[in-house]
N, C-alpha and C positions, 0 to 999 in steps of 0.2 A: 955277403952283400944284402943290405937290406932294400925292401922296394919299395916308393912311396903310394904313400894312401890314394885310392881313386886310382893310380896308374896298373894297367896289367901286363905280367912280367909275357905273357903270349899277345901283343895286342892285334896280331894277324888270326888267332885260335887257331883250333887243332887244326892240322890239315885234310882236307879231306881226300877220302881213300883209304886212310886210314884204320885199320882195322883192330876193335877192342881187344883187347886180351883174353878177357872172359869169350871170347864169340871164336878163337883161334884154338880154343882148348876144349870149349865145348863140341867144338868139329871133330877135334881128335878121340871124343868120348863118344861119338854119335854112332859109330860102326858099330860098339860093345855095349851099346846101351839095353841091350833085350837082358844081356850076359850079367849085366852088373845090377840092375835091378831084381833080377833072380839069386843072384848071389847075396845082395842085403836081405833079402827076405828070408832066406838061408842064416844068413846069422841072427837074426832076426828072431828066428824059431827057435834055433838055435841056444837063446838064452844071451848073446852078443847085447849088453845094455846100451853102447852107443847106436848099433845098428837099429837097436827098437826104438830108442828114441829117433832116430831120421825118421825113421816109416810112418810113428807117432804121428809127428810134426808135419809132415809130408798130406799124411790124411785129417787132421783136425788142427789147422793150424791156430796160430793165438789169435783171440778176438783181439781189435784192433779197435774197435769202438765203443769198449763197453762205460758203461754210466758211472760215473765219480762220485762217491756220496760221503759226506764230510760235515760235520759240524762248523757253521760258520756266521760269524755275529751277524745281524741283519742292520745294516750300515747303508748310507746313503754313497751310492755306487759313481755317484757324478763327484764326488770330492774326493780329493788327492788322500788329505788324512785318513779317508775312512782305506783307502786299498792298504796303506802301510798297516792299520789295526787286520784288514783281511790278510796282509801279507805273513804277519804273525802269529795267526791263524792257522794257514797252511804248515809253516816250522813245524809246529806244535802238533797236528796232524800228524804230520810224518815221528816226530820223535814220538807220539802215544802208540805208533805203529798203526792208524788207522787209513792210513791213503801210503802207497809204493812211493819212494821219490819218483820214480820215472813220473807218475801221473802228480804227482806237486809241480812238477818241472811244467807239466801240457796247461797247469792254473796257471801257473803263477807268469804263463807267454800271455794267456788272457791277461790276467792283471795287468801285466807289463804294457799291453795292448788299449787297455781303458785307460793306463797313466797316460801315453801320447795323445788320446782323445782330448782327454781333460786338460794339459800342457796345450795341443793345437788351439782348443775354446778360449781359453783362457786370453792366451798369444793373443788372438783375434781380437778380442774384446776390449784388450787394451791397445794394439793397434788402433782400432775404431775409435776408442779415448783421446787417443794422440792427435788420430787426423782429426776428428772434431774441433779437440780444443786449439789444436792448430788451424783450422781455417776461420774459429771465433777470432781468433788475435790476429788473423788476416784483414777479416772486416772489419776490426775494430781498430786497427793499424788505416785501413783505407778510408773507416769516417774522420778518423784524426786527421789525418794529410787535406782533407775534402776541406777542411774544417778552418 
């Protein structure tokens, strides 16, 4: 069954009381928790490389914000055509192996993020065109009839 767009297939949501899964198991780990973080550390020492890695990660986890630095043509940022030239950019980036996909992925939400800007301005603008030039052929409709 497919479900249509806009419509959600819970439209009451979760029910409440409801108890996460992750939060039901976590309980059951909470009794052994002294037991089980001595015993990773134990492998740990051990020479266990997955167990080092949690501990790793555990105490220096991955920066999450760090700065993107990239070569990228200096283009006029309010114009549609210039983000496709930066859009190509980023590819290109990524295949020289100078920027992660993951972080081409985090540009190119910006990018994506200034196209809607520039698509909304735009909208508007000719909107504003429209009703203009529709309210001139209104009065100018109204001095003919006057007339």
């Amino acid at each position: 069954m497919k479900f249509q767009k806009g419509i959600s297939g819970c439209p009451s949501g979760r029910p409440k009381g409801i108890a996460d899964k992750r939060v039901e198991l976590r309980k059951l780990l909470e009794p052994n928790a002294k037991a089980l973080v001595e015993k990773i550390i134990e492998l740990a020492l051990a020479g266990d490389i997955n167990a080092l890695r949690l501990c790793i990660e555990r105490l220096i986890p991955r920066i999450k914000n760090e700065t993107i630095k990239f070569s990228m043509p200096e283009l006029d940022l309010t114009k549609a055509q210039s983000l496709l030239v930066i859009g190509s950019a980023i590819l290109e980036a990524v295949a020289n192996g100078d920027i992660a996909p993951e972080h081409a992925c985090h540009i190119a939400a910006l990018i994506e993020g200034q196209r809607k800007t520039i698509e909304t301005s735009e909208l508007d603008a000719r909107i504003t065109e429209i009703e203009h030039l529709f309210n001139l052929r209104k009065k100018m409709e109204k001095k003919d009839a006057t007339n």
